[in-house]
VEXFI-563556 format. One record per residue: y, z, x of N, C-alpha, C in turn; chain; residue number from 1. Coordinates in steps of 0.1 Angstrom, whole numbers. Atoms other than C-alpha are relative to their C-alpha. Layout:
# residues N
REC,ny,nz,nx,cay,caz,cax,cy,cz,cx,mol,seq
REC,Y,Z,X,Y,Z,X,Y,Z,X,A,NUM
...
# end
This chain:
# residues 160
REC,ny,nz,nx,cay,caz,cax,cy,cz,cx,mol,seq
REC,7,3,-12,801,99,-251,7,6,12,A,1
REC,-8,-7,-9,825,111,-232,-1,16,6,A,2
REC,3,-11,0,823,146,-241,-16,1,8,A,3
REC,13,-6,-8,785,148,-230,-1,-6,14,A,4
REC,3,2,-14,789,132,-197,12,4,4,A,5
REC,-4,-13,-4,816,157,-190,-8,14,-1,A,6
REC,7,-10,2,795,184,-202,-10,-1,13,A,7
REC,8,3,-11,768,170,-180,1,2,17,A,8
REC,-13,-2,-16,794,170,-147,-3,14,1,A,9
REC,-2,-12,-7,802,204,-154,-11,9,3,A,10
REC,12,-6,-2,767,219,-160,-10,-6,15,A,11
REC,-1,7,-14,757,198,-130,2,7,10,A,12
REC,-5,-14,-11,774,218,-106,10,13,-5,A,13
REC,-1,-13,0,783,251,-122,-12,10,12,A,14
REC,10,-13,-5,763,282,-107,-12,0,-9,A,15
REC,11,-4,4,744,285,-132,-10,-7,-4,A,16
REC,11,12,2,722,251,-129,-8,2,9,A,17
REC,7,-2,-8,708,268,-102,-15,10,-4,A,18
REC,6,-13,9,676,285,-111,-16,2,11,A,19
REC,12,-5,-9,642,299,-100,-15,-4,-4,A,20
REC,14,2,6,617,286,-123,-3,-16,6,A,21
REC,7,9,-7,593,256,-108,8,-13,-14,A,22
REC,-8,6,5,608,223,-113,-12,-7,-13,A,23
REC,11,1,9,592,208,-148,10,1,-14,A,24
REC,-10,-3,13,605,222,-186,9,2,4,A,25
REC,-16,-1,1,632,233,-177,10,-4,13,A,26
REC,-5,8,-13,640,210,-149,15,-12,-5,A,27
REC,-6,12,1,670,183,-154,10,5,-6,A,28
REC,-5,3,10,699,174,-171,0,1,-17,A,29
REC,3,6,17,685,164,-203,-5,12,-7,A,30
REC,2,-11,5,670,198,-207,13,10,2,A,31
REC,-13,-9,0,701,216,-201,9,-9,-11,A,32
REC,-8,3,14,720,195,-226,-7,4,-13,A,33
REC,9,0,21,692,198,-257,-5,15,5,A,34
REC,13,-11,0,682,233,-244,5,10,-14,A,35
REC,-6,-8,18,675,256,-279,-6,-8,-7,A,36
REC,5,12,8,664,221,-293,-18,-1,-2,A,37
REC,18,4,-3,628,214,-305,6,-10,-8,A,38
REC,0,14,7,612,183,-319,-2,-9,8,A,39
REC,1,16,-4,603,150,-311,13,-8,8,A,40
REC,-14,7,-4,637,134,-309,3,7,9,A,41
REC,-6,-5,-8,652,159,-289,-6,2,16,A,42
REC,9,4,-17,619,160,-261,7,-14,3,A,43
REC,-1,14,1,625,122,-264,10,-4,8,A,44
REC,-11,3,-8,659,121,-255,7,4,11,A,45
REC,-5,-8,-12,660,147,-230,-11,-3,11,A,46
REC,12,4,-11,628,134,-212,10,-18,7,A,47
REC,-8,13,-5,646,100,-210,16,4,7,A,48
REC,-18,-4,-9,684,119,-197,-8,-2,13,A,49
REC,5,-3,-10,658,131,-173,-4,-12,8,A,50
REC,10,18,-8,640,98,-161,10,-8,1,A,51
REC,-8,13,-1,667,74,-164,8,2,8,A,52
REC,-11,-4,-16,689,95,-135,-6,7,10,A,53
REC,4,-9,-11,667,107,-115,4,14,2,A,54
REC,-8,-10,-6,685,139,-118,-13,14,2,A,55
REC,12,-9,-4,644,159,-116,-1,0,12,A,56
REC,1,1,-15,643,148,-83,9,3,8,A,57
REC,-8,-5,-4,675,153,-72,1,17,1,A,58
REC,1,-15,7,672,191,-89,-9,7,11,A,59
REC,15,-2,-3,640,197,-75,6,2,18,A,60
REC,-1,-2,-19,651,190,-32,13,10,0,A,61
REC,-14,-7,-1,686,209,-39,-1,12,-7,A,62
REC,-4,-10,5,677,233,-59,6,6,-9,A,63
REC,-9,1,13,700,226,-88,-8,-9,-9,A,64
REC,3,12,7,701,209,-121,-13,12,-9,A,65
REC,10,-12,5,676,243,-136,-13,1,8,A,66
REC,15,9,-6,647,226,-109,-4,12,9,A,67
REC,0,-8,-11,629,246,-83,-11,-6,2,A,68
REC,11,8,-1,600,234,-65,-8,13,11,A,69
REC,15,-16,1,583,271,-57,-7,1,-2,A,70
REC,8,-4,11,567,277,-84,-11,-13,3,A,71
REC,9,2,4,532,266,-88,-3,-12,-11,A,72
REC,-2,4,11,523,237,-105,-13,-4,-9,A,73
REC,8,2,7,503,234,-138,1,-8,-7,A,74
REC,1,14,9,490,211,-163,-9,6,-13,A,75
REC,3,-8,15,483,229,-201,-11,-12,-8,A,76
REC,11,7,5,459,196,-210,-12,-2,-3,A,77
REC,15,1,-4,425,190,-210,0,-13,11,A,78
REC,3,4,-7,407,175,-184,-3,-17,-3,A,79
REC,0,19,-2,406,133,-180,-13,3,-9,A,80
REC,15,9,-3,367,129,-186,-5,16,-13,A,81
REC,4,-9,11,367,165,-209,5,-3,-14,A,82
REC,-6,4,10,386,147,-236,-13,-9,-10,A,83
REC,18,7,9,357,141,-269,-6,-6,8,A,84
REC,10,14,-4,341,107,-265,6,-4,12,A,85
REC,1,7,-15,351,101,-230,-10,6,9,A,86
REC,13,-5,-3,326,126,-219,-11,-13,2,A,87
REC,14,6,4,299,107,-234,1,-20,7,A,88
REC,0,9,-4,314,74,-225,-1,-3,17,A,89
REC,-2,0,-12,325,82,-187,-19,-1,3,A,90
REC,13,2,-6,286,95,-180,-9,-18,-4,A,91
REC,6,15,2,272,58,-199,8,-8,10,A,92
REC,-3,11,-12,297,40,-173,-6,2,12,A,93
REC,7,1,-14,283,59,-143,-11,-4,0,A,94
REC,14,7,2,248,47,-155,1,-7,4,A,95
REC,-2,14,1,261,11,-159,3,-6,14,A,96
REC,-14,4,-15,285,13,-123,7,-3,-3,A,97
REC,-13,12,5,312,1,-144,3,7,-13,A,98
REC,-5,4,13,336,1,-173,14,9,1,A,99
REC,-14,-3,5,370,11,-189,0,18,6,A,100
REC,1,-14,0,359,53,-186,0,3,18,A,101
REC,5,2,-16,346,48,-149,10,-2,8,A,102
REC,-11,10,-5,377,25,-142,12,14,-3,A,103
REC,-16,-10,4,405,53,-156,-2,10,6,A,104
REC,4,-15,-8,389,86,-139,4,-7,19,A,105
REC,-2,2,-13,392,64,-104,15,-1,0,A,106
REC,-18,-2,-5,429,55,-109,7,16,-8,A,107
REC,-12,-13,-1,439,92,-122,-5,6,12,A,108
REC,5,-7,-12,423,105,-87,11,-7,4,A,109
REC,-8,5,-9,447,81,-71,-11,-13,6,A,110
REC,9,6,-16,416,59,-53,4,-16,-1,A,111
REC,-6,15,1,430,26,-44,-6,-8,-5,A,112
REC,10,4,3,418,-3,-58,-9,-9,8,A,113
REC,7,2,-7,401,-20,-31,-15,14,5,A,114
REC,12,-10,-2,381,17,-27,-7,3,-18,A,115
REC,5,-2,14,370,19,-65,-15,-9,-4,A,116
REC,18,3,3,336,-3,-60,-3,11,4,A,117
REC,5,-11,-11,332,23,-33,-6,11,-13,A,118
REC,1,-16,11,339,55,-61,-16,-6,-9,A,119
REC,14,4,15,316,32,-91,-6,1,7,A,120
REC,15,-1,-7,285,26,-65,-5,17,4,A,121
REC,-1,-16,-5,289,66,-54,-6,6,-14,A,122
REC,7,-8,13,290,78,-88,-14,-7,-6,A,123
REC,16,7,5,260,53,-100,-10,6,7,A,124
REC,8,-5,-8,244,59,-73,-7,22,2,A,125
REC,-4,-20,2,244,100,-79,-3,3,-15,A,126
REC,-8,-3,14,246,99,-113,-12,12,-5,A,127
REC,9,-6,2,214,121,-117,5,19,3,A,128
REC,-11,-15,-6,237,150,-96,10,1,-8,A,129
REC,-13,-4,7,267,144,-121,-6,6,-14,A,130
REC,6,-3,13,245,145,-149,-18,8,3,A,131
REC,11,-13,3,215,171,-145,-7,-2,-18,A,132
REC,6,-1,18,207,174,-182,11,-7,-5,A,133
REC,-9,2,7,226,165,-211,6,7,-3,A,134
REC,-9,-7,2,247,191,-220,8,4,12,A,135
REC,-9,-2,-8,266,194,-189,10,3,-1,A,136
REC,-13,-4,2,299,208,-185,7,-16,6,A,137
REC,-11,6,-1,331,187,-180,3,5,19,A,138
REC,-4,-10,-13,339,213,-148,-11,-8,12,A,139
REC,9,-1,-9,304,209,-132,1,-17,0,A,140
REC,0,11,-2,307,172,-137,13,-6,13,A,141
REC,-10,6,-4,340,169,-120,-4,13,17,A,142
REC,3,-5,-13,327,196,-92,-15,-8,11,A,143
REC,10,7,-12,297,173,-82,7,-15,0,A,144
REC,-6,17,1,320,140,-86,10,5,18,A,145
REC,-7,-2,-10,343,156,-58,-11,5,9,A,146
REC,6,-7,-12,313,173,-36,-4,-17,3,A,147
REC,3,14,-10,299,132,-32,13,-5,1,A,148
REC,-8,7,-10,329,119,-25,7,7,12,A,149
REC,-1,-3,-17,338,141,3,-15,-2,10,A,150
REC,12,8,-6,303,130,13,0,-10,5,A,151
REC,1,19,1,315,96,14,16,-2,10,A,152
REC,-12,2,-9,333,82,45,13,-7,-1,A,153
REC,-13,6,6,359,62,26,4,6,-15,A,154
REC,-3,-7,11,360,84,-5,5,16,4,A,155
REC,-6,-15,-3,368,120,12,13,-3,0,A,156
REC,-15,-2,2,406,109,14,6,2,-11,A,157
REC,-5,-4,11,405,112,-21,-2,14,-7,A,158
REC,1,-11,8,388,145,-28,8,12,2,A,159
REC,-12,-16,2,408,179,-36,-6,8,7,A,160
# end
C-alpha cells in the first residue's frame, strides 16, 4: 500500500502528468496507475482512485494528473430517449403527460423539479410536433423537444 501511494506522489507531480489530451480517459490518478490495463476490475478500480480523490478535478483546473480541459467534449453512447423501448415508451408518456420515460428525459436535461410539470404539459401539449408519424427519428424528436422549450418562458433556460 505503501508502494502505490508513493508511486501515486511521484507520478502526481512528475513532468510527465502533464498532458494535452481533454480531461476524461486518460484523466486522473487511477488511470495513470492501471494505464496498459483493460477489463472490468481494473476500469473499476481506477474509476474509483479517480472519484474517491477528486484528483479529475483537481487535474482538469491545473493541468496535471494526464487532465486537460481543451479538448472537446464527447459522449460515444446513444441518445437517452434513442435507447430500444424507451423510444416507444418516452412518446406513450408524452401522450399520457406523465411517467417514469417522461420523468428521466427531464432530469437528464437538468430541468429542476419544480419546472418538470412545466416540461410534461409542453411536451403533451406538442406531442403531435414531437411525433409527426410513427417512425420518427430519435434526432428529430429531440430537435422539436428543444425548439418548444425555447418557446417556453420557463423552459428556454434549459434548452441547448
Amino acid at each position: 500500500m505503501k508502494k502505490l501511494l508513493l508511486a501515486s506522489a511521484v507520478m502526481a507531480f512528475s513532468s510527465a502528468s502533464f498532458a494535452v489530451a481533454p480531461g476524461g480517459p486518460n484523466c486522473g490518478w487511477g488511470n495513470m496507475l492501471f494505464a496498459g490495463q483493460s477489463g472490468l476490475p481494473s476500469h473499476m478500480v481506477a474509476s474509483s482512485t479517480n472519484g474517491t480523490s477528486g484528483n479529475n478535478t483537481f487535474g482538469m483546473t491545473l493541468g496535471t494528473n494526464g487532465c486537460s480541459a481543451d479538448g472537446t467534449l464527447t459522449y460515444g453512447g446513444k441518445k437517452m430517449i434513442n435507447v430500444g423501448a424507451i423510444m416507444d415508451e418516452f412518446s406513450e408518456d408524452v401522450a399520457r403527460g406523465d411517467g417514469e420515460a417522461l420523468s428521466a428525459v427531464a432530469v437528464s436535461l437538468g430541468i429542476s423539479a419544480e419546472d418538470r410539470p412545466v416540461f410534461k404539459a409542453a411536451m403533451h401539449q406538442h406531442f403531435d410536433s414531437l411525433f409527426p408519424q410513427g417512425d420518427v427519428s430519435a434526432d428529430a424528436v429531440v430537435a422539436s423537444m428543444f425548439e418548444i422549450m425555447k418557446n417556453d418562458q420557463r423552459l428556454a433556460k434549459y434548452a441547448v
